[in-house]
LOROZA-204671 format. One record per residue: residue number from 1; x, y, z of N, C-alpha, C in turn. Coordinates in steps of 0.02 Angstrom, whole numbers. Each point is the difference from the previous one (the first is absolute). Layout:
LOROZA-204671
NODE     k       nX       nY       nZ      caX      caY      caZ       cX       cY       cZ
NODE   NUM        X        Y        Z        X        Y        Z        X        Y        Z
...
This chain:
LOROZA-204671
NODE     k       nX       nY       nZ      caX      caY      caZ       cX       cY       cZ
NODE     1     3278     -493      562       42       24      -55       50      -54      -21
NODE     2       21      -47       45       38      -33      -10      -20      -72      -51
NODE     3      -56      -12       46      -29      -57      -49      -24       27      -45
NODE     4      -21       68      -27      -16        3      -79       37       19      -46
NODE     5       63        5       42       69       16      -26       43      -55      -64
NODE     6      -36      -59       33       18      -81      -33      -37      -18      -58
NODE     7       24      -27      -44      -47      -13      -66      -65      -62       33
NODE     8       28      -34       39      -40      -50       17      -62        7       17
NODE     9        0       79       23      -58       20       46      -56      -10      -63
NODE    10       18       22      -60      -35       15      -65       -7      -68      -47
NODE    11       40      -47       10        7      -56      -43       46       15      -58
NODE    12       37       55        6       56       33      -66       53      -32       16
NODE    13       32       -9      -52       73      -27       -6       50       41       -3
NODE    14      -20       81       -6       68       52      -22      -28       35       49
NODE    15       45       32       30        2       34       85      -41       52      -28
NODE    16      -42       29       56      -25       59        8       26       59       -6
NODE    17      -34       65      -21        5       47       -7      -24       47       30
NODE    18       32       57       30      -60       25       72       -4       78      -20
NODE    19      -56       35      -18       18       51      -14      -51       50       73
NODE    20       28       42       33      -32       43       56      -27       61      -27
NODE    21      -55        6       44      -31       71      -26       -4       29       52
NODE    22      -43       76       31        2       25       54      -59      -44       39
NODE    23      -52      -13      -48      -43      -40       45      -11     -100      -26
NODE    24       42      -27      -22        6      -51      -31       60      -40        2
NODE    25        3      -74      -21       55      -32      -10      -28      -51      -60
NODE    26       30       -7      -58      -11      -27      -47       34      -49       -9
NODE    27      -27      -85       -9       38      -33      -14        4      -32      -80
NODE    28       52       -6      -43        2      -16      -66       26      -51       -7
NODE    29      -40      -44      -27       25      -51      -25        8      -29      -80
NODE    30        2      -56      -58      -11       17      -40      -42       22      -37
NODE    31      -51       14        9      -72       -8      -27      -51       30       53
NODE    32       43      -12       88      -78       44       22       38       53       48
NODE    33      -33       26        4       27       80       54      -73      -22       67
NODE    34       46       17       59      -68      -14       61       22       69       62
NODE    35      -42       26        4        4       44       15      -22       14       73
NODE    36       41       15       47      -30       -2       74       23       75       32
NODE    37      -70       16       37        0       62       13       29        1       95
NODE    38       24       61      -19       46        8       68      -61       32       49
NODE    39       38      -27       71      -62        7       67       21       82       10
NODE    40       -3       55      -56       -4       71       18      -55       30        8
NODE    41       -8       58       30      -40       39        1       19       73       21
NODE    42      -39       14      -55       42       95      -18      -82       35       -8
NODE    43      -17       66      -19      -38       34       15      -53       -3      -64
NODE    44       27      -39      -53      -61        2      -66       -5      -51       -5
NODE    45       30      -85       40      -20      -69       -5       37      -42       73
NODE    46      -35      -40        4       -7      -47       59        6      -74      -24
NODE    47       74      -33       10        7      -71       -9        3      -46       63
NODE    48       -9       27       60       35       -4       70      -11      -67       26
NODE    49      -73      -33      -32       -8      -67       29      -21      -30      -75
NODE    50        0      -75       13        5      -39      -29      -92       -2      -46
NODE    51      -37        9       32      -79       17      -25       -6       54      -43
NODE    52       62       40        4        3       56      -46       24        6      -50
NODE    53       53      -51       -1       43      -22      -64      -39      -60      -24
NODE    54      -49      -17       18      -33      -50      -53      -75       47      -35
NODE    55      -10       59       37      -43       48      -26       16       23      -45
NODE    56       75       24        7        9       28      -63       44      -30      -61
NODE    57       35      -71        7       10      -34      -40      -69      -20      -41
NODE    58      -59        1       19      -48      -30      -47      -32       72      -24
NODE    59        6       57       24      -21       63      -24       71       -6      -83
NODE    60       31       -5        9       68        9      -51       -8      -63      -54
NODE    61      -27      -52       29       -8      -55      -60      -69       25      -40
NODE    62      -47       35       51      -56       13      -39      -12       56      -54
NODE    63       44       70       33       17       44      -24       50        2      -74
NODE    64       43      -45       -4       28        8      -32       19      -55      -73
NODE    65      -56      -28        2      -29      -48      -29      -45       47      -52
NODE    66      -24       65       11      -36       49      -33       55       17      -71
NODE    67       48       -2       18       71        9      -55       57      -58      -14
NODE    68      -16      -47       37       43      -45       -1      -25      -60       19
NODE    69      -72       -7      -34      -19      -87       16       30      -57       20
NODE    70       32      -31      -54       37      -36       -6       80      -30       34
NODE    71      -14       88       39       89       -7       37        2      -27       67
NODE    72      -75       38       14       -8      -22       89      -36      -59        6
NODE    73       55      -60       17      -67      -71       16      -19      -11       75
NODE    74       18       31       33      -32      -32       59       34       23       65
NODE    75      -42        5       56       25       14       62       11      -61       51
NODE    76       75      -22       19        8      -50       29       32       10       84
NODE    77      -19      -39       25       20       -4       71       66      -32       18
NODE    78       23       29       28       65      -24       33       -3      -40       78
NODE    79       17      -68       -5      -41      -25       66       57      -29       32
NODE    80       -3      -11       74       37      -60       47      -51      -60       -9
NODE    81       57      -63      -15      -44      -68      -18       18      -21      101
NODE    82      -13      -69      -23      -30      -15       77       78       -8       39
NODE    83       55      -41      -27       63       28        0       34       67       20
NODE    84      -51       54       -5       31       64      -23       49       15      -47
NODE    85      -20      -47      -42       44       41      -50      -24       48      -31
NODE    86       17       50      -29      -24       44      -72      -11      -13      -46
NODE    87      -57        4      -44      -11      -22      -58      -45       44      -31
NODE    88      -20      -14      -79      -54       57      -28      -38      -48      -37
NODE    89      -52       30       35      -84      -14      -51        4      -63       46
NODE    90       16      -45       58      -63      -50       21      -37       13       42
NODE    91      -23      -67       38      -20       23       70       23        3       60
NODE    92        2       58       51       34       -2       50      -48       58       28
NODE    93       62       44       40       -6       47       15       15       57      -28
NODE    94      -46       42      -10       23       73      -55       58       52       24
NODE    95       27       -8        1       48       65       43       27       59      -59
NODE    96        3      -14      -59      -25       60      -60      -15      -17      -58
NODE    97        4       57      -34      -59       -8      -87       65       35      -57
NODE    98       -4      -27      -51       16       21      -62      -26       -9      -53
NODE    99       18       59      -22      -28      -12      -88       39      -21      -44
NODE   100      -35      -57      -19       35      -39      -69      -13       28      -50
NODE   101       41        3      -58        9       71      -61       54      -45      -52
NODE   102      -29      -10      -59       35      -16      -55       52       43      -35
NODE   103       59       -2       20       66       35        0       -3       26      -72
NODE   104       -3       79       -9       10       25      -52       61       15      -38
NODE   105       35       -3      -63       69       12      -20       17       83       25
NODE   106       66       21       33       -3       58       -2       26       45      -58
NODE   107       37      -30      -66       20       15      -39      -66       40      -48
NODE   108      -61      -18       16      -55       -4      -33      -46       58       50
NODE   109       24       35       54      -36       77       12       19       49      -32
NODE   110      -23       38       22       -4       58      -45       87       43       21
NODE   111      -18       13       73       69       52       25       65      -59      -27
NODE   112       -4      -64      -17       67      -25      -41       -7       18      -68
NODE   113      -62      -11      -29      -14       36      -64       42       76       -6
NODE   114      -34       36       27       15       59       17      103       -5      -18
NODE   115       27      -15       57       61        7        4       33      -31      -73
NODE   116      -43      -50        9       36      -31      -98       -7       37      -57
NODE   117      -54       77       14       -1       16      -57      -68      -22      -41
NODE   118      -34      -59        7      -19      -45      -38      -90        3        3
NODE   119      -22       73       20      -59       22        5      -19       43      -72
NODE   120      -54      -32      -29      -15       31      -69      -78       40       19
NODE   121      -47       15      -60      -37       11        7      -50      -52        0
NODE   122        6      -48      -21      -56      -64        4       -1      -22       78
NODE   123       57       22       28        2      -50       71      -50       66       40
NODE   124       14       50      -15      -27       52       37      -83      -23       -8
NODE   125       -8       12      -64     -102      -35      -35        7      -26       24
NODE   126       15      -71       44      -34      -40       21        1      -26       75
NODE   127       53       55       23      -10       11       68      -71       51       32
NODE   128       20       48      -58      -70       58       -2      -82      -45      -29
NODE   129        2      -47      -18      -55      -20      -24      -40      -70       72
NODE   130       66      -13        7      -11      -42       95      -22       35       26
NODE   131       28       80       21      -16       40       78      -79       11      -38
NODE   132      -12        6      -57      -73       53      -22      -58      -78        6
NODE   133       12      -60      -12      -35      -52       39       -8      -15       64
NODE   134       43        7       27       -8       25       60      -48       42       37
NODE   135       26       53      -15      -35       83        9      -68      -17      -11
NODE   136      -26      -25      -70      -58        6      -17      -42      -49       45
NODE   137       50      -49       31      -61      -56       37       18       13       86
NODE   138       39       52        7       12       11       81      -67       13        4
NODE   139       11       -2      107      -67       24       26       26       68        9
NODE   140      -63       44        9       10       77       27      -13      -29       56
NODE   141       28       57       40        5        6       72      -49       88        5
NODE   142      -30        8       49      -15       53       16       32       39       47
NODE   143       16       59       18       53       53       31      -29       51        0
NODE   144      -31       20       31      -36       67       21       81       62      -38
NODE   145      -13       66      -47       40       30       -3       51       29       48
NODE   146      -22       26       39       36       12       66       19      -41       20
NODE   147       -4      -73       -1       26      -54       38       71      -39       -9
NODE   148      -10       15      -98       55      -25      -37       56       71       12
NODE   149      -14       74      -39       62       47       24       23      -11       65
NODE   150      -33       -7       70       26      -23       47       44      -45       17
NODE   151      -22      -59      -43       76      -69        6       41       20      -16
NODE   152       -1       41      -66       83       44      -39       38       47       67
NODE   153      -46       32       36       29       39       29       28      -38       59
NODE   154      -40      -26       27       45      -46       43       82      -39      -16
NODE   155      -11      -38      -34       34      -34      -67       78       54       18
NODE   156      -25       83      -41       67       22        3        8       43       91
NODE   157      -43      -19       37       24       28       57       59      -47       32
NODE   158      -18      -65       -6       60      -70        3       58        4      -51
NODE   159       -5       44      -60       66       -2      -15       21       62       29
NODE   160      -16       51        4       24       53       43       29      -26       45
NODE   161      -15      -58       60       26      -13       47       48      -43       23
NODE   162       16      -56      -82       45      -27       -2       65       51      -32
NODE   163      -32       27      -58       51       36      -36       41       69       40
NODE   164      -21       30       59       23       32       24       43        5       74
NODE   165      -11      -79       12       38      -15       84       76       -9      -16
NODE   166       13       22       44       65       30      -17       62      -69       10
NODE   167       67        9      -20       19      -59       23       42      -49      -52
NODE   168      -57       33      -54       42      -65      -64       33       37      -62
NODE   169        1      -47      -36       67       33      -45      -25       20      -63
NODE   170      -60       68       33      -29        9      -95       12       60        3
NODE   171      -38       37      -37       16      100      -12      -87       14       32
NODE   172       32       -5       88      -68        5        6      -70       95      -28
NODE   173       63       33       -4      -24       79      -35      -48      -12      -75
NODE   174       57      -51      -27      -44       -5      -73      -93      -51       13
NODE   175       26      -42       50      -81      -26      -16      -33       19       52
NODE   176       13       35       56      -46       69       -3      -40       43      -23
NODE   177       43       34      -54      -15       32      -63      -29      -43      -44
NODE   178       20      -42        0      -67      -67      -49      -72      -21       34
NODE   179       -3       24       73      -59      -28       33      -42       59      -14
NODE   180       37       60        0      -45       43       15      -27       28      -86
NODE   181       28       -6      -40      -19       -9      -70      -57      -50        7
NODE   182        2      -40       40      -47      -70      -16      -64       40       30
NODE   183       -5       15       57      -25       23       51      -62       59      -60
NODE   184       33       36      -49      -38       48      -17      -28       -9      -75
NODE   185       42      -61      -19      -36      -37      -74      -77      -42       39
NODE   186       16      -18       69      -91      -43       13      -30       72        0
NODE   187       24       57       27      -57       28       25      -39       28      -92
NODE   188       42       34      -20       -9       20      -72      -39      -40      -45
NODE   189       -5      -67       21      -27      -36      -60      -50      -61       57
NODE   190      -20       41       61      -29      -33       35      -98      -19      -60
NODE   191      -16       52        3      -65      -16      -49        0      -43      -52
NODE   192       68       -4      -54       21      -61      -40      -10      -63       21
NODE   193       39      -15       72      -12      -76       40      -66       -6        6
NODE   194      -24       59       30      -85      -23       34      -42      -36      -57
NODE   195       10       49      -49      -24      -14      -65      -12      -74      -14
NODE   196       86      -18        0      -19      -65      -26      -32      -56       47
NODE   197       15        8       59      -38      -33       53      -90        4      -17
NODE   198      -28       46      -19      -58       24      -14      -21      -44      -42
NODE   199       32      -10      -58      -16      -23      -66      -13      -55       -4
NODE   200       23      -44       59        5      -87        6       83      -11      -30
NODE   201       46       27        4       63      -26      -42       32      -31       31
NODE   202       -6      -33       64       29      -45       55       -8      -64       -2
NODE   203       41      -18        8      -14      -72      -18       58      -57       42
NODE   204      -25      -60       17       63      -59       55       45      -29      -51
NODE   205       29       54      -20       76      -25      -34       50      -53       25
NODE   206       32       16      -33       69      -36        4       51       12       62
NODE   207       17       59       21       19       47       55       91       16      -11
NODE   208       25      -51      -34       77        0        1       16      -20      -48
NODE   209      -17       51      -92       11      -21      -34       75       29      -29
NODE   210       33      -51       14       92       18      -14        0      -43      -69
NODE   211       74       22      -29       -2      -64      -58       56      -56       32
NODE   212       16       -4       41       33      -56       36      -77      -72       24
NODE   213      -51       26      -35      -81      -19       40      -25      -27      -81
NODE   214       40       16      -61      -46       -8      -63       51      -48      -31
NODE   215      -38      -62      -20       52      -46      -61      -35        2      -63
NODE   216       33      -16      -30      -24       -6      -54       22      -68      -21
NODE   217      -54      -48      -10       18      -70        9      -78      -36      -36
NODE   218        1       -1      -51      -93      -59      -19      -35       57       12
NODE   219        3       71      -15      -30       49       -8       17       48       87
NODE   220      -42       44       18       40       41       45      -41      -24       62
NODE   221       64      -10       49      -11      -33       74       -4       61       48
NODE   222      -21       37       53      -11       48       38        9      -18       77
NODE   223       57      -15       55      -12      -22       44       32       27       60
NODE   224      -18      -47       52       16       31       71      -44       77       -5
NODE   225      -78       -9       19      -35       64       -5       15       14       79
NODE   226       -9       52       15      -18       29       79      -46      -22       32
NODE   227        8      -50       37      -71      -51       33      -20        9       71
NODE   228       32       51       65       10        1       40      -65       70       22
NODE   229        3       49      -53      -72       41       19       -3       17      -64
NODE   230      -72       10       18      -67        0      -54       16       88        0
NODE   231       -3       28       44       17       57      -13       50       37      -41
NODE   232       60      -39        6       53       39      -43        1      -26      -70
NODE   233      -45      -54       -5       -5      -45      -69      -68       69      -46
NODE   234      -44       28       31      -32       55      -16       31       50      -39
NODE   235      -13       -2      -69       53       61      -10      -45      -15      -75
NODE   236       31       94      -39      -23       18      -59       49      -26      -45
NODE   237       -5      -46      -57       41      -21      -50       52       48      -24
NODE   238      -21       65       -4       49       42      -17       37       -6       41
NODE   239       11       -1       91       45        3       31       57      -84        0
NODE   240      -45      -23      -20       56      -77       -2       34      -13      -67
NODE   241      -38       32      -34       46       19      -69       57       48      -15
NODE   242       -5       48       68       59       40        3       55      -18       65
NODE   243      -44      -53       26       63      -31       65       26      -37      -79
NODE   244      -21      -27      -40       39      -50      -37       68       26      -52
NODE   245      -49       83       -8       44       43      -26       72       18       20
NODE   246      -21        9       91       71       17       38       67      -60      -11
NODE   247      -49      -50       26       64      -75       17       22       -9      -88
NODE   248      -46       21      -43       57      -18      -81       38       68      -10
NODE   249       -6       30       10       45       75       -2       73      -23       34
NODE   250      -31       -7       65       58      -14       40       57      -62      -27
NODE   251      -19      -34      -35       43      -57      -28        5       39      -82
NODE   252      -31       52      -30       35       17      -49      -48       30      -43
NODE   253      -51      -39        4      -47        6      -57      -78       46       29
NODE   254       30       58      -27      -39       56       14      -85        1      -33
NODE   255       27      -26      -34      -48       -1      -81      -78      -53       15
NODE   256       23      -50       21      -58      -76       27      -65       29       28
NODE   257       12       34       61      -78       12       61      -39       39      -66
NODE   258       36       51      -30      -48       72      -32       -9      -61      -71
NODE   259       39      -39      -15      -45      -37      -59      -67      -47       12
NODE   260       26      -35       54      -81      -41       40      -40       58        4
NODE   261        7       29       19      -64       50       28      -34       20      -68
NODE   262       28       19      -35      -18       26      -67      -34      -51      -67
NODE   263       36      -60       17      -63      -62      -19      -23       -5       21
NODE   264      -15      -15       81      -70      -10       39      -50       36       -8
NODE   265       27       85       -4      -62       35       -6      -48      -16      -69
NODE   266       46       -5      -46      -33      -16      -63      -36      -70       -5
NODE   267       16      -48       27      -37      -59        6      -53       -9       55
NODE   268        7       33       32      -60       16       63      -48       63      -14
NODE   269       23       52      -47      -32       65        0      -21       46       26
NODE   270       71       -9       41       17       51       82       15       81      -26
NODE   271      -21       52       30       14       59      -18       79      -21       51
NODE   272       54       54       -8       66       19       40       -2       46       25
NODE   273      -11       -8       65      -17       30       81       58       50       -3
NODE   274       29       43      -66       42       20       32      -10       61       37
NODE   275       72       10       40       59      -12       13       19      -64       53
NODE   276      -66      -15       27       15      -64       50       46      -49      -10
NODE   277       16      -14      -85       86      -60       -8       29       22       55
NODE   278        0       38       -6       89       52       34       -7        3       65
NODE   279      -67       32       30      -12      -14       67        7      -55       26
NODE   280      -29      -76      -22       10      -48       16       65      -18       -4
NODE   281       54        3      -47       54       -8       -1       65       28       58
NODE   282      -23       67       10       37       15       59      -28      -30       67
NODE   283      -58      -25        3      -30      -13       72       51      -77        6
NODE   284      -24      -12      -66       36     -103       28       93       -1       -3
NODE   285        1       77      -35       88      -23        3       38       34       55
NODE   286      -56       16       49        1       44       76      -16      -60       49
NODE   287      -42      -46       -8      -23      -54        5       67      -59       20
NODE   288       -6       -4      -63       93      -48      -11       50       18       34
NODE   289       12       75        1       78       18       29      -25      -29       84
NODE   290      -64       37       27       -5      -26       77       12      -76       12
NODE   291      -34      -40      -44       13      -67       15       58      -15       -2
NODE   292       55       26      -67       69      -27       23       32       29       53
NODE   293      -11       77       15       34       10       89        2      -48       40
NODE   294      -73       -6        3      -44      -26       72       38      -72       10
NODE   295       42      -34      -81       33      -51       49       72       13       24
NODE   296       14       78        7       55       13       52      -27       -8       76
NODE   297      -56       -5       13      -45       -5       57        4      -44       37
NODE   298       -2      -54      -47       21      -69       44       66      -25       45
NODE   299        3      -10       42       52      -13       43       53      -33      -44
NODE   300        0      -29      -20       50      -63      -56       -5       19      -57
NODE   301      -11       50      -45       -2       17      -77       21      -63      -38
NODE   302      -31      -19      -43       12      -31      -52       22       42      -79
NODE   303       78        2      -14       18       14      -63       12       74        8
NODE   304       40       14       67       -3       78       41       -6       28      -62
NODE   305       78       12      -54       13       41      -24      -58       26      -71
NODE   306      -41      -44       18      -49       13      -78      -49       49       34
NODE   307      -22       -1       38      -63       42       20       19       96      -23
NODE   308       39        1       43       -4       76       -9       35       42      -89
NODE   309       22      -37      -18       12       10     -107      -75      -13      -15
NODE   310      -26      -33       28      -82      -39      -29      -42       60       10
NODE   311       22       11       65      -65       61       12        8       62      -37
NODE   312       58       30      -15       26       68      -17       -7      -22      -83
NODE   313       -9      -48      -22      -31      -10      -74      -57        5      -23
NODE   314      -60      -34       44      -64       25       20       -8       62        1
NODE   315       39       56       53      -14       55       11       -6       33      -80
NODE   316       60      -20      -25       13       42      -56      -50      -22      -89
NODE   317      -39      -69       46      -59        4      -64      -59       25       38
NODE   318       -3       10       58      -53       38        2        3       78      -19
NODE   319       56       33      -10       17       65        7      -27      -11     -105
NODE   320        9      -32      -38       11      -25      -55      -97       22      -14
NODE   321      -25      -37       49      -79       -3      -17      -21       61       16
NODE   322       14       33       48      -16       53       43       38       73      -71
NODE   323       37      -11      -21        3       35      -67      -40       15      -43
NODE   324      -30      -53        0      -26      -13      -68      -88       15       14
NODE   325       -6        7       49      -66       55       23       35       92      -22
């Protein structure tokens, strides 16, 4: 951390920039972002050794090159020279991997869009006209019906179990009462899911499509996909179109997910699965609130006081979707 802490490490002249994630450390420089994954391991991904973080650094350059060609150049090694010193990209000894990534403006995503106000309808067309190129050239995945309602249910048996341990500083009665709402929208509209599982509507998406993830920059950039399982990257477009729905709501703009969806269908010539928006919408914003608990979990919290406002906001767009069934 220290030596990539230094511009030198990079050949930059203006100090580094370090931004942390729960499973990441990002380094920014002017022009490139390098990205090194932390030695964790939690129950839906495994970074723990060093063979694993070069597995899935080249799963993420490959993956995400599907939406963002041009951004991801290359997976480089971090080595001890004969010296031991630290250095990146020669020859030595490998002791870790990063991904090199052509530093995107952040003024130029969407959730700053968003906050500026400065989202029209053309930016929407041509975000909606990316995901439906996409869509149209993904692979399907196959999922036995029963196989896919099953992940959902699992899915919310883990937020049940984050969202209800007792201890932290939310209204644990209300998302209770939000699980168990959740709990009886799968069962109710269980034949809907199967359905679409049936139909072929599955497909190796994107997996984490936020607009903190979309620029708009030389036409529309799509990045940092979910590279870690193939499984959770599995999913029906409608449902990643309504995770996209939740995270722009939540910053303001209610209006964005239900407009994509509504060009896509028309440019793809999708019937609307409904009521599934809504289902999907409460599942991922049930989804979200667990993930922000779960980092009260950690021994050392990072950014204590944000988690539990984060989660009880979630709660209250899923209660939002869960309406609107």
């Amino acid at each position: 951390m220290a030596f990539l802490s230094e511009p030198g490490a990079f050949g930059a002249g203006a100090a580094v920039k370090i931004v942390e994630t729960h499973m990441s450390w990002i380094f920014l420089t002017e022009d490139r972002a390098f990205k090194l994954k932390k030695p964790v391991k939690f129950p839906y991904l495994d970074f723990s050794t060093v063979a694993l973080r070069e597995r899935y650094c080249r799963a993420e350059l490959a993956l995400n090159r599907r939406l963002a060609p041009d951004v991801y150049l290359r997976v480089v090694p971090l080595t001890l020279n004969e010296g031991q010193a630290l250095q990146i990209g020669d020859e030595g000894e490998t002791v870790d991997w990063l991904v090199e990534m052509r530093r995107l403006p952040t003024d130029h995503m969407l959730d700053r869009l968003i906050e500026g106000r400065l989202v029209d309808d053309q930016i929407i067309t041509r975000l909606a006209a990316r995901l439906g190129s996409f869509y149209r050239a993904a692979q399907r995945v196959k999922v036995s019906p029963p196989a896919y309602v099953s992940r959902l249910e699992a899915e919310q048996r883990l937020n049940r179990g984050a969202l209800s341990r007792e201890g932290f500083p939310i209204d644990q009665e209300r998302a209770i009462r939000v699980l168990n709402r959740m709990d009886k929208a799968l069962a109710a509209h269980r034949s809907r899911l199967e359905a679409r599982a049936a139909l072929g509507c599955l497909v190796d998406g994107h997996g984490d499509l936020r607009p903190e993830h979309i620029c708009f920059q030389d036409g529309v950039i799509i990045f940092d996909c979910l590279e870690f399982s193939e499984v959770l990257r599995q999913v029906d477009p409608v449902d990643e179109i309504a995770y996209l729905d939740i995270e722009c709501s939540r910053l303001g703009a209610d209006w964005i997910g239900t407009e994509v969806w509504r060009i896509l269908r028309e440019l793809l010539d999708w019937s609307d699965p409904v009521p599934l928006f809504a289902v999907h919408a409460a599942r991922r914003a049930l989804l979200r609130a667990r993930l922000a608990l779960s980092h009260l979990f950690d021994p050392e919290p990072r950014d204590i006081e944000k988690w539990a406002p984060l989660t009880m906001q979630y709660l209250g767009l899923a209660v939002r979707a869960l309406d609107q069934l």
